[in-house]
N, C-alpha and C positions, 0 to 999 in steps of 0.2 A: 748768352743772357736770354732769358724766357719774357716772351713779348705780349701783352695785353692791351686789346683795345678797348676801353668803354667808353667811347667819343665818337656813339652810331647817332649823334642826331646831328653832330656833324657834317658827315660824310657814312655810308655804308660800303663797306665791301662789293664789286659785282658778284651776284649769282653764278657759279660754276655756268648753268644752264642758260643764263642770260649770254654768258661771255660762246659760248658754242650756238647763240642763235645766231649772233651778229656776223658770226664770220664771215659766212659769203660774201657780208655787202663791203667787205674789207678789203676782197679781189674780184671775183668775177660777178656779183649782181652791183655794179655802177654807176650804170645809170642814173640820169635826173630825172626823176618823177614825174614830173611836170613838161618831159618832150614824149610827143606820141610815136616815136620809132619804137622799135624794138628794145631797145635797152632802156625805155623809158618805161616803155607796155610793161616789162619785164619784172621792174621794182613796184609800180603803183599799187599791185595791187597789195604788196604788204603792207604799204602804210595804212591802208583802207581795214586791212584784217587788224593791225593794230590799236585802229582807234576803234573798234569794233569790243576789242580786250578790256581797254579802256571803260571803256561806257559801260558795260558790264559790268563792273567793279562797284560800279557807284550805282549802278541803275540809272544810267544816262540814255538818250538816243545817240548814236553817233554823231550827227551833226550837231550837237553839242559843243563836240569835241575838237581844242582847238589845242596842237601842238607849241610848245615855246623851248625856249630855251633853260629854262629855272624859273624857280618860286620867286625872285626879285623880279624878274619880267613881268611874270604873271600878276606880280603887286602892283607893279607900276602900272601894268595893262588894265586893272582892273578898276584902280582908282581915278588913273588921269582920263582913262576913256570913259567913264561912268561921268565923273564930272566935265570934261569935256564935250560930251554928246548929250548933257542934260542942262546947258548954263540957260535957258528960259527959266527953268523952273526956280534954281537958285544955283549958291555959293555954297552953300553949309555942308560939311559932312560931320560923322559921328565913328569915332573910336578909344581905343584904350588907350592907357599907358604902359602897358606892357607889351606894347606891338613890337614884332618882328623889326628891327633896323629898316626892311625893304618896306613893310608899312610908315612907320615912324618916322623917317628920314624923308619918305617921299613926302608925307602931310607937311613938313616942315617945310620944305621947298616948295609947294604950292600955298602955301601962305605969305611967300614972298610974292607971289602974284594974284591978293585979294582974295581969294579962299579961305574961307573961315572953317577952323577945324575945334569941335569940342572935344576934350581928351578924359575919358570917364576914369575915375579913378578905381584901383580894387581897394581889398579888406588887406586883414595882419594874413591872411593864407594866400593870398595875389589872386584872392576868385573876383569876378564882377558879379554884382547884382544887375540883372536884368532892367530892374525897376529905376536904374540910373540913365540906361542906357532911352528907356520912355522920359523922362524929364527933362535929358538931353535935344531932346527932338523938336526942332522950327518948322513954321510954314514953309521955309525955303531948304529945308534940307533932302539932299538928293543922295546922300549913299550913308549907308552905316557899315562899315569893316572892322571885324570881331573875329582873330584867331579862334581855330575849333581847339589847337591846346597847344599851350608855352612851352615855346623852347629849352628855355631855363628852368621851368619848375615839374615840365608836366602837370599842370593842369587843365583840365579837359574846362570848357566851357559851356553855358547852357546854350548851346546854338541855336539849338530849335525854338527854343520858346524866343531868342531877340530876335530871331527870325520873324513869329507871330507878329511882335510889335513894330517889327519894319510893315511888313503886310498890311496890317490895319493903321498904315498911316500912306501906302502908299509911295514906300518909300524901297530901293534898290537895296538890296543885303547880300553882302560879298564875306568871305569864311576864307582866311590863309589857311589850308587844312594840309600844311606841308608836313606838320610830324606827327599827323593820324593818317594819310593815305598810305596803300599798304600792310599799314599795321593793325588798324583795326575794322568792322566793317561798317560802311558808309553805303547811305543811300539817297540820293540829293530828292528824290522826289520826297520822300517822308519828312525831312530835314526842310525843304522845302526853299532851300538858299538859291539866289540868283548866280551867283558865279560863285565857282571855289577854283583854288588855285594848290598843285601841286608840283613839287620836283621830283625826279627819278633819282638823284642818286640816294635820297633819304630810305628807300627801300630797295636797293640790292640792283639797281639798275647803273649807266655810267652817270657823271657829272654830264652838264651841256646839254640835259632834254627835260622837260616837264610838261605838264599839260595845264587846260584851262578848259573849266568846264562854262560854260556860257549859256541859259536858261535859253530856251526859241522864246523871242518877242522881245526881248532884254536889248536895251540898242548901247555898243557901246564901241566910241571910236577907235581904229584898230592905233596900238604904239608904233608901230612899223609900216610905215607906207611902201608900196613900191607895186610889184607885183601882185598875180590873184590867190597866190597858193592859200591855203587854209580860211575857204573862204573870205577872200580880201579882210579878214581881218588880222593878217601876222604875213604879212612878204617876207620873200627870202626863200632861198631854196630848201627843200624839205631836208632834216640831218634823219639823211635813211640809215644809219646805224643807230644811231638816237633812239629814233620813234620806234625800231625793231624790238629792241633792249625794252623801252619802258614795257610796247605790248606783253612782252615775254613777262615780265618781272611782275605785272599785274596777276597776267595766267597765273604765276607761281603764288602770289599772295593768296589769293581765290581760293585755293587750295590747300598751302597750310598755314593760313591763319591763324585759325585755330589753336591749332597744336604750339605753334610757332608763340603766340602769347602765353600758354601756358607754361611750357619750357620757361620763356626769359625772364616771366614775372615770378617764378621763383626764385632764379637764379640772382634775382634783384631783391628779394625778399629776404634772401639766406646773405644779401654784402649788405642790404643797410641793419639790418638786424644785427652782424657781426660788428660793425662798426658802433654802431651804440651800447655795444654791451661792453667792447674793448677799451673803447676809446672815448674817455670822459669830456665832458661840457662841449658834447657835439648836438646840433641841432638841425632836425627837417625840415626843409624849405618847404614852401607850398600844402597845400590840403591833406589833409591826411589819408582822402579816400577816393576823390576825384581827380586822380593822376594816373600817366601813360603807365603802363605795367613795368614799361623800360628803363624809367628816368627815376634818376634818385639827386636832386639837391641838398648837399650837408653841408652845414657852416662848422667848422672846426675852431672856437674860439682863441683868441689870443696869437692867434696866428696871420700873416697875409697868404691867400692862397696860391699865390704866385709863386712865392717862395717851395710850396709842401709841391704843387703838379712840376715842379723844376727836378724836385727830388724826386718824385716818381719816376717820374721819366727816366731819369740817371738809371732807375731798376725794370726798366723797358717796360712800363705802367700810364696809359695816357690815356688823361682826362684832360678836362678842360674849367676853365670858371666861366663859362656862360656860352653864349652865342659866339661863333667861330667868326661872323661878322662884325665881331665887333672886337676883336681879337687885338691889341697895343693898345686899348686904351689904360691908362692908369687909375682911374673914378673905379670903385665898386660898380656893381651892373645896376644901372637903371631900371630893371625888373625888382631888382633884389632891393632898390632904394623905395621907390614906391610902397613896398609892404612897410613900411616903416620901421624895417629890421635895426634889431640894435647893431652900431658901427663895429662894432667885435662880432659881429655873425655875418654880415655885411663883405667882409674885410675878408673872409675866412673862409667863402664858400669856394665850393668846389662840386662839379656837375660830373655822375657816373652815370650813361648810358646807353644801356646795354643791347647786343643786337646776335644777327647771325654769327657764327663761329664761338660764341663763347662757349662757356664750360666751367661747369663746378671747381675745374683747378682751378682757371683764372680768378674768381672768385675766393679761393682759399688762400691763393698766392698774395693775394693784394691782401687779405685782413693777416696774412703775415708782415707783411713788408711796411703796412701804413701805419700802425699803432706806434713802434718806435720810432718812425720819422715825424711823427706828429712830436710827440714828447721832447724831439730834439731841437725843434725851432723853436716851442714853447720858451724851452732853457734861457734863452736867447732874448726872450721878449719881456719886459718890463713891466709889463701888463699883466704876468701868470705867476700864482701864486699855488703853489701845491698845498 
């Protein structure tokens, strides 16, 4: 059975070249980083060349640069220790509603303890107006956290400009910019954000490392006490396979990005395109123009999309209906409910996105395979009238 991934915002594949950088630290470079013998001398300085790749990428200084574990850490780290290292000034922060689970779920749990969280709503295309995000804003509000672009819909956000209006208030501005690093290019000093947070395996590195970029002057309590490694702001022993892998996978973006978005944004252009031409009362989630070149959101009406990715799958075809963290729930997505999508598109979606290894087949394969398995749960549904 012939196998298709389009579930890259998921999870991505390692890089060939990632997976051949890490070797050594998998038998003989071992050591802990952080001891000054020889096996310690021996690994340090790739973490240092890594986070050097790092900072690069985005036009960071290195000390910037501070390793984690994943883009939930980096959430967690960004919020609790922003609001935690700033409770003189106030309680308040400012975000969406269509925040990542690791944003979303953490505001929620800090409101159980007296943090006050405004939750900005989007439009019918899940964009935010800036202008909500300024009207939002108290004397006491100490962080504003605004994905650079949805996991569900791909849609990119105006960072820079709620940026501005953090700025001109005085106020800390943090960017989950988990499924644009890598993929497209980023520059924090132009962008002008206080912290952004990334994962590695969202672009071709393993699961278990990501980064955190952290403004110098920006004060914010580390999540993880213990030790000094990364700058006492993240203890724990450094994961030198990890941080090897992200350095590598950065270099490799650096270089074909470019190319790299051209390729997939076709390849996504030629399956939503087939899909709405084949396959009737289908509908595009999110903006029409300001979305990842990768991501394609379609609601397939009359349908549950639980039901249609079940049957993909049966034809080695995997997608997903939304965020992977949020994967049993039974509700519609909460991204997808906020646009105030009708409950039949709602109900129906389903998330293609596309990454390394694809290919015009897999693309051709799927607008073979999906048109009649749509038509076949339709039959089914009580709700669809031909």
């Amino acid at each position: 059975m012939r196998k298709v991934y389009f579930d890259h915002n998921a999870t991505t594949p390692i890089h060939p070249e990632v997976k051949e950088a890490i070797l050594p630290f998998l038998s003989e470079k071992f050591g802990n980083p952080s001891s000054i013998h020889w096996a310690g001398r021996e690994v340090r300085a790739f973490v240092e060349e890594a986070r050097e790749k790092v900072a690069k990428m985005i036009n960071a200084d290195p000390s910037e640069i501070i390793f984690t574990s994943c883009g939930s850490e980096g959430d967690n780290m960004a919020i609790k220790g922003v609001l935690m290292g700033n409770l003189k000034k106030g309680r308040h922060m400012i975000t969406t509603v269509v925040e990542h689970p690791a944003v979303y779920r953490t505001c929620k749990f800090l409101e159980k303890f007296d943090f006050e969280v405004t939750y900005v709503p989007v439009d019918s295309y899940g964009m935010i107006d800036p202008e909500d995000i300024r009207k939002a804003i108290r004397k006491d509000t100490v962080l504003i956290s605004v994905m650079y672009a949805n996991n569900e819909t791909g849609n990119i956000f105006p960072i820079k400009e709620i940026s501005k209006i953090a700025k001109e208030h005085g106020i800390i501005f943090h960017t989950d910019a988990v499924q644009v690093v890598g993929k497209v290019p980023l520059d924090v000093k132009d962008l002008d954000v206080d912290i952004l947070t990334a994962s590695g395996h969202k672009f071709n590195a393993p699961k278990g490392i990501g980064f955190q970029y952290i403004k110098k002057g920006v004060e914010v309590l580390p999540l993880i006490s213990g030790g000094h490694q990364e700058r006492e702001l993240r203890a724990g022993t450094e994961n030198m396979v990890g941080i090897v892998a992200i350095g590598k996978a950065c270099e490799i973006a650096m270089e074909t990005m470019e190319k790299k978005s051209k390729e997939i944004g076709e390849l996504k252009e030629r399956l939503e395109k087939g899909i709405l031409e084949r396959v009737p009362d289908t509908v595009i989630n999110g903006h029409p123009e300001k979305r990842l070149y990768n991501t394609s959101n379609i609601s397939f009406k009359y349908i549950e999309a639980e039901a249609l990715l079940v049957m993909l799958d049966m034809q080695g075809i995997a997608v997903s209906t939304g965020s992977a963290c949020s994967s049993g729930a039974t509700e519609p997505s909460y991204v997808l409910q906020s646009m105030n999508l009708d409950p039949l598109c709602s109900r129906g979606a389903l998330r293609f996105s596309l990454g390394l290894g694809n290919t015009i087949d897999d693309v051709e394969y799927c607008l073979e395979v999906l048109p009649p398995l749509v038509e076949k749960i339709r039959k089914m549904s009580p709700f669809y009238k031909k």
